[in-house]
TORDREN-875743 format. One record per residue (C-alpha): residue number from 0; residue in one letter; z, x, y. Coordinates in Angstrom, 1 decimal. Last residue first. Example, Ala and Ser with C-alpha at 12.3 -4.5 7.8 and 13.67 -1.06 7.14 Angstrom:
2
<site><seq>1</seq><type>S</type><Z>7.1</Z><X>13.7</X><Y>-1.1</Y></site>
<site><seq>0</seq><type>A</type><Z>7.8</Z><X>12.3</X><Y>-4.5</Y></site>
REM end
This chain:
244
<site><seq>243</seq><type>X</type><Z>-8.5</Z><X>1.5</X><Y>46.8</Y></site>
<site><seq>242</seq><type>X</type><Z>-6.1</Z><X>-1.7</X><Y>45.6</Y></site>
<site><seq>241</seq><type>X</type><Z>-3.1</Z><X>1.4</X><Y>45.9</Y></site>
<site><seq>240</seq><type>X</type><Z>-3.3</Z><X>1.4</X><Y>49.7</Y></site>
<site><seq>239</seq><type>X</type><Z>-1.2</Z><X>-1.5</X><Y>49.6</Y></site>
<site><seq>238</seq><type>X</type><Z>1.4</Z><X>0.2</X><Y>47.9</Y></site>
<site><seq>237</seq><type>X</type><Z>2.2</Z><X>0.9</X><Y>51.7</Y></site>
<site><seq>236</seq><type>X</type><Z>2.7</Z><X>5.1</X><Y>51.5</Y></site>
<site><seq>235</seq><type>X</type><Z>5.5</Z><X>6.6</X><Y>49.3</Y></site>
<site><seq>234</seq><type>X</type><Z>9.1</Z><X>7.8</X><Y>49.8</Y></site>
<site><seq>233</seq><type>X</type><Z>10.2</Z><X>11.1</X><Y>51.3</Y></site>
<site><seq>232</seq><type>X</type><Z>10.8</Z><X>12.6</X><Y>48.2</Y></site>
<site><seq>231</seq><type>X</type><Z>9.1</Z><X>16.1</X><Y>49.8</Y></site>
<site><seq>230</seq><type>X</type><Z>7.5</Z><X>16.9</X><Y>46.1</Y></site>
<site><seq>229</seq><type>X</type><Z>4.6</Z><X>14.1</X><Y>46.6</Y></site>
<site><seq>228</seq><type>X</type><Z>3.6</Z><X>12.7</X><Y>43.5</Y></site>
<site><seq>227</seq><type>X</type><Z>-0.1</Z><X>12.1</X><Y>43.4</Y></site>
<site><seq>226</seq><type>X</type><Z>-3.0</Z><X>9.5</X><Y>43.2</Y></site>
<site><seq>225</seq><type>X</type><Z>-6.3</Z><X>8.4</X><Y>43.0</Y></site>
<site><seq>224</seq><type>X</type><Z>-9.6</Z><X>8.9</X><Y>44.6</Y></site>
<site><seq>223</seq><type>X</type><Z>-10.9</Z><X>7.0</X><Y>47.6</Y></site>
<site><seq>222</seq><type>X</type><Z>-7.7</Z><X>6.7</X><Y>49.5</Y></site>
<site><seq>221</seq><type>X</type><Z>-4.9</Z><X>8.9</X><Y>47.9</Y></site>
<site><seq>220</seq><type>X</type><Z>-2.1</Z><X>6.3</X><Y>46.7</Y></site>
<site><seq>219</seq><type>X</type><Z>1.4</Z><X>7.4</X><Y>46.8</Y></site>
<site><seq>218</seq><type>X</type><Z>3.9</Z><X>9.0</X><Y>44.1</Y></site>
<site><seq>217</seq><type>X</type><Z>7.2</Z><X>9.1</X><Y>45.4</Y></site>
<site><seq>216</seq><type>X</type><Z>9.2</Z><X>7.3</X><Y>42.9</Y></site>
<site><seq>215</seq><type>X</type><Z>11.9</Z><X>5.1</X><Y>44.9</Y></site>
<site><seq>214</seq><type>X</type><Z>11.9</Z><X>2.0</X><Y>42.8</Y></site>
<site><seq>213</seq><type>X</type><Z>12.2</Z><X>3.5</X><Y>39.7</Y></site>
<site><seq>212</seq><type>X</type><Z>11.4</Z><X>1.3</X><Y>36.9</Y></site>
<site><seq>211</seq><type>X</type><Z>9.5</Z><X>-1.3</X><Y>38.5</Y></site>
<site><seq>210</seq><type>X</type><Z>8.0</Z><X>1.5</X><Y>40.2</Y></site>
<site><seq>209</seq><type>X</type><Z>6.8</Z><X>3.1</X><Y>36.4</Y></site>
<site><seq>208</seq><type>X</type><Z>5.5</Z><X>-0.6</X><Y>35.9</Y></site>
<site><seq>207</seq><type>X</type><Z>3.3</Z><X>-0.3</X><Y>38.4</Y></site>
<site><seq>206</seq><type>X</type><Z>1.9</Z><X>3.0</X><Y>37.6</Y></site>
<site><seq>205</seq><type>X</type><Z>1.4</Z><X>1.3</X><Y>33.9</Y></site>
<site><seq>204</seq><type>X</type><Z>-1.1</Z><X>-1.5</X><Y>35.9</Y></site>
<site><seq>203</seq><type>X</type><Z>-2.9</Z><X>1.1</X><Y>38.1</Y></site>
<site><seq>202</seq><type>X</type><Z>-3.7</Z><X>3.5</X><Y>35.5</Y></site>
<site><seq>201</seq><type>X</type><Z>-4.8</Z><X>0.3</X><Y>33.4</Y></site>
<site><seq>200</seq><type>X</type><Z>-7.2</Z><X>-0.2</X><Y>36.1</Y></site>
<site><seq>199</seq><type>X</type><Z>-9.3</Z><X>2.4</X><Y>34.6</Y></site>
<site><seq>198</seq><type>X</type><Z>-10.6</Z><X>-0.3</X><Y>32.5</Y></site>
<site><seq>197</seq><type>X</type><Z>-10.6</Z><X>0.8</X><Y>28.7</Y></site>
<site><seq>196</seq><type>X</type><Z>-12.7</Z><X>3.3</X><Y>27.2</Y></site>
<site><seq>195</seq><type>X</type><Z>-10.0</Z><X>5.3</X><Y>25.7</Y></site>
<site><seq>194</seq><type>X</type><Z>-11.7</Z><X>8.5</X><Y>23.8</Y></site>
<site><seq>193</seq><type>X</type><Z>-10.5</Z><X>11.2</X><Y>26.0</Y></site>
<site><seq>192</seq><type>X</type><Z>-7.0</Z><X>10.5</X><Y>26.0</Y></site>
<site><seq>191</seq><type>X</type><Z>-4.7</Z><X>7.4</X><Y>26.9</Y></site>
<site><seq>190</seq><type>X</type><Z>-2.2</Z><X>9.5</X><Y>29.3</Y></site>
<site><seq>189</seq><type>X</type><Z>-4.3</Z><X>12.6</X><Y>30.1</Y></site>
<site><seq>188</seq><type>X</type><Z>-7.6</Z><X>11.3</X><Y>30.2</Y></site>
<site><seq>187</seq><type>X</type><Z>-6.7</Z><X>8.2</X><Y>31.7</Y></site>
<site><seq>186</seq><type>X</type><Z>-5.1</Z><X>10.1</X><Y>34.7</Y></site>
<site><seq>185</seq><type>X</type><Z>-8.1</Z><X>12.1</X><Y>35.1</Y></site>
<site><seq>184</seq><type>X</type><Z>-10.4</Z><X>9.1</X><Y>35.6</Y></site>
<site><seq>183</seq><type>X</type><Z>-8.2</Z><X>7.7</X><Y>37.5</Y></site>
<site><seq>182</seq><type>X</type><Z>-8.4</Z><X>10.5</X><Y>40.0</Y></site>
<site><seq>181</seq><type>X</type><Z>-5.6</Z><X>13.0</X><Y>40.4</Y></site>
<site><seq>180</seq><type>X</type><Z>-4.0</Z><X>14.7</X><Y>43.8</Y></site>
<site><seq>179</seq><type>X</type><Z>-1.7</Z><X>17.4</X><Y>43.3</Y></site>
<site><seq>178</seq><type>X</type><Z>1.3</Z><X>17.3</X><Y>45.2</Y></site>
<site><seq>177</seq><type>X</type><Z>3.1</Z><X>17.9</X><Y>42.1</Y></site>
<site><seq>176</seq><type>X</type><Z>1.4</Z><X>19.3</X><Y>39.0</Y></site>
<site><seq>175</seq><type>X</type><Z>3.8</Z><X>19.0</X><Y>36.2</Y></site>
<site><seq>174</seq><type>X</type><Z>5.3</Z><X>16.2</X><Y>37.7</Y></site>
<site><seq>173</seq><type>X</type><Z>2.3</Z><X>14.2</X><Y>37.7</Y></site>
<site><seq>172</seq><type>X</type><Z>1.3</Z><X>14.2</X><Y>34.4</Y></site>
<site><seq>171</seq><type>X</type><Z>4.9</Z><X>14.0</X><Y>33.3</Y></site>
<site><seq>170</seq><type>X</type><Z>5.4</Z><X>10.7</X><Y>35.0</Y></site>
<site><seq>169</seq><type>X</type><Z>2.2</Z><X>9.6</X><Y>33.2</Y></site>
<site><seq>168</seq><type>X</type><Z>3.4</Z><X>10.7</X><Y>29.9</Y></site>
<site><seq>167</seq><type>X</type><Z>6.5</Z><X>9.6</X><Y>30.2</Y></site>
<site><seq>166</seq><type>X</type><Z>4.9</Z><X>5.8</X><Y>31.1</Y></site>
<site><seq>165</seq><type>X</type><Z>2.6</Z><X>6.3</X><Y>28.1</Y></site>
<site><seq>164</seq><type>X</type><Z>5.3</Z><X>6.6</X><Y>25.5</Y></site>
<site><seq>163</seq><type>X</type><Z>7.9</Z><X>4.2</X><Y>27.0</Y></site>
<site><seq>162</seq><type>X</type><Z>10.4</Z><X>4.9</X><Y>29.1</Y></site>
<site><seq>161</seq><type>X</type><Z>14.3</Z><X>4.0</X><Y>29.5</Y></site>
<site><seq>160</seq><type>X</type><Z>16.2</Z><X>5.5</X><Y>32.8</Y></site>
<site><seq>159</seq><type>X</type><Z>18.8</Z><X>8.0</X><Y>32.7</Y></site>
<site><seq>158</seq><type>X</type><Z>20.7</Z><X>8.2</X><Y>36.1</Y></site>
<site><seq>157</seq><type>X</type><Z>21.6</Z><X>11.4</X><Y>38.0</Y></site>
<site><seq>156</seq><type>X</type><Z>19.2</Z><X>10.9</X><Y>41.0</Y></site>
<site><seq>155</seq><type>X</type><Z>16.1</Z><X>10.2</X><Y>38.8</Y></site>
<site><seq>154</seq><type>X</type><Z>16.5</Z><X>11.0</X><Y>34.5</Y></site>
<site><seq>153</seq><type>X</type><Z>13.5</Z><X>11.0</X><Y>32.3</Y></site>
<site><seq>152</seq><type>X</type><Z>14.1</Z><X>11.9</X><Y>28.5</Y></site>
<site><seq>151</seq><type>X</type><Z>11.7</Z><X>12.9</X><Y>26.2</Y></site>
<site><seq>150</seq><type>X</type><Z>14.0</Z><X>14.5</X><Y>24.4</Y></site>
<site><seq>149</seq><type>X</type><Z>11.6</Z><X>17.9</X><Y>24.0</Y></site>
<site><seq>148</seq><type>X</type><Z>10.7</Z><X>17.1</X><Y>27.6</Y></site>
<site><seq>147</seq><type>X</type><Z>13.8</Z><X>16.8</X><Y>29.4</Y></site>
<site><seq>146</seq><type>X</type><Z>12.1</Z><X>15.3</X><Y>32.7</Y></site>
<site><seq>145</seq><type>X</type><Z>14.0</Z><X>15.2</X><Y>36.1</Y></site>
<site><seq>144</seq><type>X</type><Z>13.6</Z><X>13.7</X><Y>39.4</Y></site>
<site><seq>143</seq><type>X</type><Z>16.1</Z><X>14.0</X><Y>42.1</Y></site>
<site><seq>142</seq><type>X</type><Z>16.5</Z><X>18.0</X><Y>40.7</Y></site>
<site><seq>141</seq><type>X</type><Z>15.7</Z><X>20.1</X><Y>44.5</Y></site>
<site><seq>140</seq><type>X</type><Z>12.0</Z><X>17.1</X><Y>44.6</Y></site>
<site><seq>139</seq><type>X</type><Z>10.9</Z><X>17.7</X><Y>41.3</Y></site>
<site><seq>138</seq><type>X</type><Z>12.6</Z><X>18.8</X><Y>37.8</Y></site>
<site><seq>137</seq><type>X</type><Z>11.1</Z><X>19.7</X><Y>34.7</Y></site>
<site><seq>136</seq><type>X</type><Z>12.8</Z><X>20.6</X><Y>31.8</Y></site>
<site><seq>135</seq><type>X</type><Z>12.7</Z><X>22.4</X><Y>28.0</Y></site>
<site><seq>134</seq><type>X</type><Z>9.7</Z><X>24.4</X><Y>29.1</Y></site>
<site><seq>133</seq><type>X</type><Z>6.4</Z><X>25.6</X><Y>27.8</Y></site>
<site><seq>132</seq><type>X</type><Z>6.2</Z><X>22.4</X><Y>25.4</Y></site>
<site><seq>131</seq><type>X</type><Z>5.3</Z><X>23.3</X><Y>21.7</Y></site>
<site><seq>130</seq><type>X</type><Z>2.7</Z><X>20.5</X><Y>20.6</Y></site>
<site><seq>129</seq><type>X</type><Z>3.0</Z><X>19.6</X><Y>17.0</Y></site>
<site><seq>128</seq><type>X</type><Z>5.2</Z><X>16.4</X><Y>17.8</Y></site>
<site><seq>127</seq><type>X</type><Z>2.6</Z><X>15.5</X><Y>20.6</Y></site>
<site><seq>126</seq><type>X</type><Z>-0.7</Z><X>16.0</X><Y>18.5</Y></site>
<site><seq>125</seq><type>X</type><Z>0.2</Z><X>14.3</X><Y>15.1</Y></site>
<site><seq>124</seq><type>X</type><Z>1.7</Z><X>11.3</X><Y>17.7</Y></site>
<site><seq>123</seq><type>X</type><Z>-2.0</Z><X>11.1</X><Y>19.3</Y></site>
<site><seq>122</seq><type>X</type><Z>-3.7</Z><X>11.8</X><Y>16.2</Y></site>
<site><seq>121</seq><type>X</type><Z>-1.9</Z><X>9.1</X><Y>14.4</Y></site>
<site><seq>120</seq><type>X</type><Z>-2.3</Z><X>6.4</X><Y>17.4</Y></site>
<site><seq>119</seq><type>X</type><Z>-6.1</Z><X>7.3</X><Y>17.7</Y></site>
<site><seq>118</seq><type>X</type><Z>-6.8</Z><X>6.9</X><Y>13.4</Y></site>
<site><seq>117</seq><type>X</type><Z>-4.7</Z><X>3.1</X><Y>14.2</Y></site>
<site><seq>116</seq><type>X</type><Z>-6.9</Z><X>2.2</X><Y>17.0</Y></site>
<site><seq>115</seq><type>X</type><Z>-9.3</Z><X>3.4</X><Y>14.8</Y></site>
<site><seq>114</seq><type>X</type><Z>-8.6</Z><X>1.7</X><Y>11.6</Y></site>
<site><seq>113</seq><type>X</type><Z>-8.1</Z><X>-1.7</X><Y>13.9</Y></site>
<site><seq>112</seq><type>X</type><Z>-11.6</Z><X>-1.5</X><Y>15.5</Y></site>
<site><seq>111</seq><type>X</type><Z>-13.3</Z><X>-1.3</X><Y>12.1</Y></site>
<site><seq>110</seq><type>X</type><Z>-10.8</Z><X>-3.7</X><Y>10.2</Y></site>
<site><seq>109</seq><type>X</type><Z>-12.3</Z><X>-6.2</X><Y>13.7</Y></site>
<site><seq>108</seq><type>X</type><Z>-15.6</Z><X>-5.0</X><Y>12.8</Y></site>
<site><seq>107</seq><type>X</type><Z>-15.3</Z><X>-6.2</X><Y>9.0</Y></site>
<site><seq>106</seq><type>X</type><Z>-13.4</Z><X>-9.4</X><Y>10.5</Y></site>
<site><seq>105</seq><type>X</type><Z>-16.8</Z><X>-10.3</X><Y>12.0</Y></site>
<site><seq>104</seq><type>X</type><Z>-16.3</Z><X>-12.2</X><Y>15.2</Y></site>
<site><seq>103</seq><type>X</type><Z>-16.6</Z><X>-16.0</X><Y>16.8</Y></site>
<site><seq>102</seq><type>X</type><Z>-14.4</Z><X>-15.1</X><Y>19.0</Y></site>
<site><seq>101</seq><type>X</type><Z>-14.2</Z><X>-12.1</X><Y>21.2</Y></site>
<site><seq>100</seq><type>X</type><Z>-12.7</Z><X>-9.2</X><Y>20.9</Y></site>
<site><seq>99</seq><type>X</type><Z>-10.6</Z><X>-7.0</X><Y>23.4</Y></site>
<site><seq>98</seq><type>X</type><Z>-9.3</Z><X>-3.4</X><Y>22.8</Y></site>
<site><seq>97</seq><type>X</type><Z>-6.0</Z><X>-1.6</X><Y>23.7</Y></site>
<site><seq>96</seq><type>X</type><Z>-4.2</Z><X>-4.2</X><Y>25.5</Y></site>
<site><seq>95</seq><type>X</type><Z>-2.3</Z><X>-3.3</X><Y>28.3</Y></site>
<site><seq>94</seq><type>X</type><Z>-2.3</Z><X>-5.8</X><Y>30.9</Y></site>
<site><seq>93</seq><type>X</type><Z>-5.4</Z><X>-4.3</X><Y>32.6</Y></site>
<site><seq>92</seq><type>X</type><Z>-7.0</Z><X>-4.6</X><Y>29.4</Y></site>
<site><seq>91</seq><type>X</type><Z>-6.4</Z><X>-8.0</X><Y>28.6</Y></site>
<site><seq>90</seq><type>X</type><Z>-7.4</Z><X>-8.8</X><Y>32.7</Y></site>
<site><seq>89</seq><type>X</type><Z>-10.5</Z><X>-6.9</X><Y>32.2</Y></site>
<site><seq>88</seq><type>X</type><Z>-11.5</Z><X>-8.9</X><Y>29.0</Y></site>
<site><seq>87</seq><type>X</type><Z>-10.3</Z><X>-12.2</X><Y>30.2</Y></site>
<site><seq>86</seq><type>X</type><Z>-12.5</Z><X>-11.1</X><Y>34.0</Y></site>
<site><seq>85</seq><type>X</type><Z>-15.8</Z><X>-10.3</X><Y>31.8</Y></site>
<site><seq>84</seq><type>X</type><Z>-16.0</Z><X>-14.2</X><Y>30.4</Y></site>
<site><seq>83</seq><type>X</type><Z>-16.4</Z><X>-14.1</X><Y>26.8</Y></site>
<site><seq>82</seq><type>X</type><Z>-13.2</Z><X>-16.6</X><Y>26.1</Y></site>
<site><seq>81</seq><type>X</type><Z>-13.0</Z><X>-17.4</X><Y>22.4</Y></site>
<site><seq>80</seq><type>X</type><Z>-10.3</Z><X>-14.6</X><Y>22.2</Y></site>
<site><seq>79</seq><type>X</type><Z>-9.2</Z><X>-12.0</X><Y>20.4</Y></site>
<site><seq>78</seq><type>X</type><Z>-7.1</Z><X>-9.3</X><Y>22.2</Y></site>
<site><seq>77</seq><type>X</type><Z>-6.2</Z><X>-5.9</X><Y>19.9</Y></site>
<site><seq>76</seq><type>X</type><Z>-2.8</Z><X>-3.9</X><Y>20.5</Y></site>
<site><seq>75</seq><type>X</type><Z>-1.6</Z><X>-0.4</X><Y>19.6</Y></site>
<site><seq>74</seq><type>X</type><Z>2.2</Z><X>0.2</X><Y>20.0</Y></site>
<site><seq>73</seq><type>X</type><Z>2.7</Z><X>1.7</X><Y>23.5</Y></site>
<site><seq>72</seq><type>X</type><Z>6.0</Z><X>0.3</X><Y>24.2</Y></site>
<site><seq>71</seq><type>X</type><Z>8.9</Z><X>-2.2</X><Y>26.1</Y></site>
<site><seq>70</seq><type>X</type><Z>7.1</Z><X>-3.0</X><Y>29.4</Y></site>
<site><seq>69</seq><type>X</type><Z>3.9</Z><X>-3.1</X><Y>27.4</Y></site>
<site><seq>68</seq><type>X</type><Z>5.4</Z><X>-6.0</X><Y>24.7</Y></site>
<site><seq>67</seq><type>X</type><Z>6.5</Z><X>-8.2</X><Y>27.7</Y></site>
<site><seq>66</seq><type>X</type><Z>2.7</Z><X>-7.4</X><Y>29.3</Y></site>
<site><seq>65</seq><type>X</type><Z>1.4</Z><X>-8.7</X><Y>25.4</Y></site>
<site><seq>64</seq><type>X</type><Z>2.9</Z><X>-11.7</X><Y>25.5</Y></site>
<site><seq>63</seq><type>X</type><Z>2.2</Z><X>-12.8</X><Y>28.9</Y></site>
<site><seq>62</seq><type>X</type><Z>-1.3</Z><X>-12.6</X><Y>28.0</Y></site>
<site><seq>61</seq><type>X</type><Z>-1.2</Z><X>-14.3</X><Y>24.7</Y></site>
<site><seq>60</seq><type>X</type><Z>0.3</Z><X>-17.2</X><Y>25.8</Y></site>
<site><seq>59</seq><type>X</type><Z>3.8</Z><X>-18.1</X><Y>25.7</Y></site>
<site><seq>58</seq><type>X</type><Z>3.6</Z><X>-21.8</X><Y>25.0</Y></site>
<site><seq>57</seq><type>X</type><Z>1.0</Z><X>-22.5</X><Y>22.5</Y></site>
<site><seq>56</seq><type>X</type><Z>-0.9</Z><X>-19.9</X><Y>22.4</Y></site>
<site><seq>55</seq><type>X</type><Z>-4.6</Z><X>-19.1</X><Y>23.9</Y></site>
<site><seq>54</seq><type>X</type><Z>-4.8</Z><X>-15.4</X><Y>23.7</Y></site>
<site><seq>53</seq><type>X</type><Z>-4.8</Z><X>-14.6</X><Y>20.3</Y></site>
<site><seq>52</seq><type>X</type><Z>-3.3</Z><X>-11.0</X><Y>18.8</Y></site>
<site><seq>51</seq><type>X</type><Z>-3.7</Z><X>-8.8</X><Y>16.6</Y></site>
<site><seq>50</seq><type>X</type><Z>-0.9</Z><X>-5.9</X><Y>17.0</Y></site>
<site><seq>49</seq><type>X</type><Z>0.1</Z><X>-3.3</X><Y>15.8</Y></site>
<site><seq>48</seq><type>X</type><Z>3.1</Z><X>-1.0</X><Y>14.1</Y></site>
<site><seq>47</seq><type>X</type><Z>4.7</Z><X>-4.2</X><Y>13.1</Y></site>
<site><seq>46</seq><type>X</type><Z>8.4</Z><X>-4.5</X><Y>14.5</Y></site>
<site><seq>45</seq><type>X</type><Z>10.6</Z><X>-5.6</X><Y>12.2</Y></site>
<site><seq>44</seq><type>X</type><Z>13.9</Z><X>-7.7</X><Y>14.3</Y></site>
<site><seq>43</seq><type>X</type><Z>13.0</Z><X>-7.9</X><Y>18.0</Y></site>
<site><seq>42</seq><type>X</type><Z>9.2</Z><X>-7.9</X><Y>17.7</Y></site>
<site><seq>41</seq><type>X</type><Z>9.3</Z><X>-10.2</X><Y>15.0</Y></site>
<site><seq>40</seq><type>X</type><Z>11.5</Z><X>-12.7</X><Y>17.2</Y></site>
<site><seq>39</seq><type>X</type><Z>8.7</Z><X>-12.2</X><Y>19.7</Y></site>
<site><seq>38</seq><type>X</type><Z>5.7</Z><X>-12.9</X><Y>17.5</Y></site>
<site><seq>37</seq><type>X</type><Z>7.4</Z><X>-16.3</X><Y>16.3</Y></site>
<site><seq>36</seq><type>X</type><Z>7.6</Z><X>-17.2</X><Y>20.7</Y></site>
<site><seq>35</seq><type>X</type><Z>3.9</Z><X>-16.0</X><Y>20.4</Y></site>
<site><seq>34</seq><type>X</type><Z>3.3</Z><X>-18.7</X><Y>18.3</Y></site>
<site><seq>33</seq><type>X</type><Z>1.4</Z><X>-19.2</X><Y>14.8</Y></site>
<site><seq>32</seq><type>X</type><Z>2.2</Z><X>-15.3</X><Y>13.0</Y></site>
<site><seq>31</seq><type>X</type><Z>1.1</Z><X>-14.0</X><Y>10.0</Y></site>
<site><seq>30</seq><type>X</type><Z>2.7</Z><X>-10.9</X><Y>8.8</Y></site>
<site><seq>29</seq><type>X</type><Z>0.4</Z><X>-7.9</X><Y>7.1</Y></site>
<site><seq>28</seq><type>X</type><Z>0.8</Z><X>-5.1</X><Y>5.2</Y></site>
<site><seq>27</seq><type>X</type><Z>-2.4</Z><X>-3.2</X><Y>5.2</Y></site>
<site><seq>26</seq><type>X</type><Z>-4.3</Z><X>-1.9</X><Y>1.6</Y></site>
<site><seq>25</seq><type>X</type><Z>-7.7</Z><X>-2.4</X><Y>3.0</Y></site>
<site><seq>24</seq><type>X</type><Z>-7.9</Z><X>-6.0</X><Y>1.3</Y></site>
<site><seq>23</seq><type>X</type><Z>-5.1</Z><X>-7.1</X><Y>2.9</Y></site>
<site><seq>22</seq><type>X</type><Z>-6.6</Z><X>-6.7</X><Y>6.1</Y></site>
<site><seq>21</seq><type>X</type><Z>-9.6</Z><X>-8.6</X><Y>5.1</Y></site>
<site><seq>20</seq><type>X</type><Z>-7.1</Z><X>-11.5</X><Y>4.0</Y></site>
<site><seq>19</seq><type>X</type><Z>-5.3</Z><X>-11.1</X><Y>6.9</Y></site>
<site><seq>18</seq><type>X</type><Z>-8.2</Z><X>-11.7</X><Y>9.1</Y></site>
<site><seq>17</seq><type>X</type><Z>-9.1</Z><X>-14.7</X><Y>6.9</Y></site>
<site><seq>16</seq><type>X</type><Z>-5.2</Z><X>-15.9</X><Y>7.2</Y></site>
<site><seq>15</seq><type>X</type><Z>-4.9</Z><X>-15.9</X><Y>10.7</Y></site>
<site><seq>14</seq><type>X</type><Z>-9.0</Z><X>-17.6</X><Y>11.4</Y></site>
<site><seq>13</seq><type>X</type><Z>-8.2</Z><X>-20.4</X><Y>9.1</Y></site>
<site><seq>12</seq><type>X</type><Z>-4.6</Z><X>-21.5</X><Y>10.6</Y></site>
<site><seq>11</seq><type>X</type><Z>-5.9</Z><X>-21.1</X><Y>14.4</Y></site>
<site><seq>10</seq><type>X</type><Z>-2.5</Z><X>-20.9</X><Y>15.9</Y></site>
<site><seq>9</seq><type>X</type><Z>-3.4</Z><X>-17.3</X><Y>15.9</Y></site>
<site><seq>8</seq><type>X</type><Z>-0.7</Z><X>-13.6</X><Y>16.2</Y></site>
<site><seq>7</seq><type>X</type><Z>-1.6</Z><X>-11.9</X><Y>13.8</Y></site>
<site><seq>6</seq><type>X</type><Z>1.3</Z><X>-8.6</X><Y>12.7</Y></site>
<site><seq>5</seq><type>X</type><Z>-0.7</Z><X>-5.5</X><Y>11.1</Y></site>
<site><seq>4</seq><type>X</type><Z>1.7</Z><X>-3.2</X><Y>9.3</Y></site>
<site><seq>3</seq><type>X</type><Z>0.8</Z><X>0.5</X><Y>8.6</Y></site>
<site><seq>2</seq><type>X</type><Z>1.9</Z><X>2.3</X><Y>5.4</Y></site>
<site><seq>1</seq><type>X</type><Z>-1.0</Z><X>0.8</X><Y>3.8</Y></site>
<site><seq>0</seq><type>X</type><Z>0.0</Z><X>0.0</X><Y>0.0</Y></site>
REM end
């Protein structure tokens, strides 16, 4: 049996148990899954190592289901939908999810999408726990901002705060190399790596969340090109300037 677990997420009775019926066939383990509310409750008690999920629920749609699960992680996450309108797939992907399908679908190219979201994830994690960091810490701004980078730990003004996989390495990015000014383009590269051909809003979308986070975070907009962490701490320019 697949060490991986596939949670579907469908109301659409037929559709969850063909996909997981393909799924079983490669060896997955999978759980089926009606409501996002179901998908939640998994979430809290077995997390799957990925997701399939619908975007029309009933109650908590699929879109506000996968932004709780991106605050939280990074764990690999496909869209279906019967929605082939260009702004769903954007907004799926600005949200966080990893690749978008639409409906009707072959579940031999979903299996193909999901082996290589899954192939990415491994390489990814084979990548960072073989990778020998040149320093234990990082600190910006006289020690407001530290990183403990073999604990992946992230710590501003004394206080630990929780970060997923992508938000450390975004942080990181831009510690290592303050004052430096990166384009999207870049950022993607370094965060989702050079095979993630997502929206490059998505830069835009987890830099948000790192604000949420900390509040403070000097990292402002460069108008026409990207961003940077600014090693003064003097705060950041209107977040307005972000929609460049």
């Amino acid at each position: 049996m697949n060490e991986y677990c596939i949670a579907v997420v469908d109301d659409d009775q037929p559709i969850r148990e063909l996909v997981q019926a393909y799924l079983l066939k490669e060896n997955f383990r999978t759980v089926g899954l009606a409501t996002a509310e179901e998908a939640w409750e998994l979430w809290r008690t077995a997390p799957p190592d990925m997701w399939v999920l619908d975007i029309m629920l009933p109650g908590m749609d699929g879109y506000e289901f996968c932004k709780r699960i991106r605050y939280e992680a990074e764990v690999p996450i496909i869209m279906i939908s019967a929605r082939d309108n260009e702004v769903d797939k954007i907004l799926g992907l600005e949200l966080g999810s990893d690749d978008y399908l639409v409906k009707p679908f072959s579940p031999r190219e979903l299996v193909a999408r999901i082996k290589r979201q899954l192939h990415r994830l491994h390489r990814l994690k084979t990548i960072d726990e073989s990778k020998q960091e040149a320093a234990s810490v990082l600190q910006v701004g006289g020690g407001q901002l530290q990183l403990m980078l073999e604990q992946r730990r992230v710590f501003w003004c004394g206080e630990e705060v929780d970060m997923t996989s992508k938000e450390f390495a975004l942080l990181k990015a831009f510690a290592e190399r303050p004052n430096r000014a990166f384009t999207r383009d870049e950022l993607l590269t370094l965060v989702w790596g050079d095979d993630y051909f997502g929206s490059d809003r998505a830069v835009d979308h987890l830099l948000k969340r790192l604000r949420k986070k900390i509040e403070q975070l000097p990292v402002e907009a460069v108008w026409g090109h990207g961003y940077r962490l600014r090693t003064d701490m003097g705060g950041t320019e209107d977040e307005a300037a972000s929609s460049d």
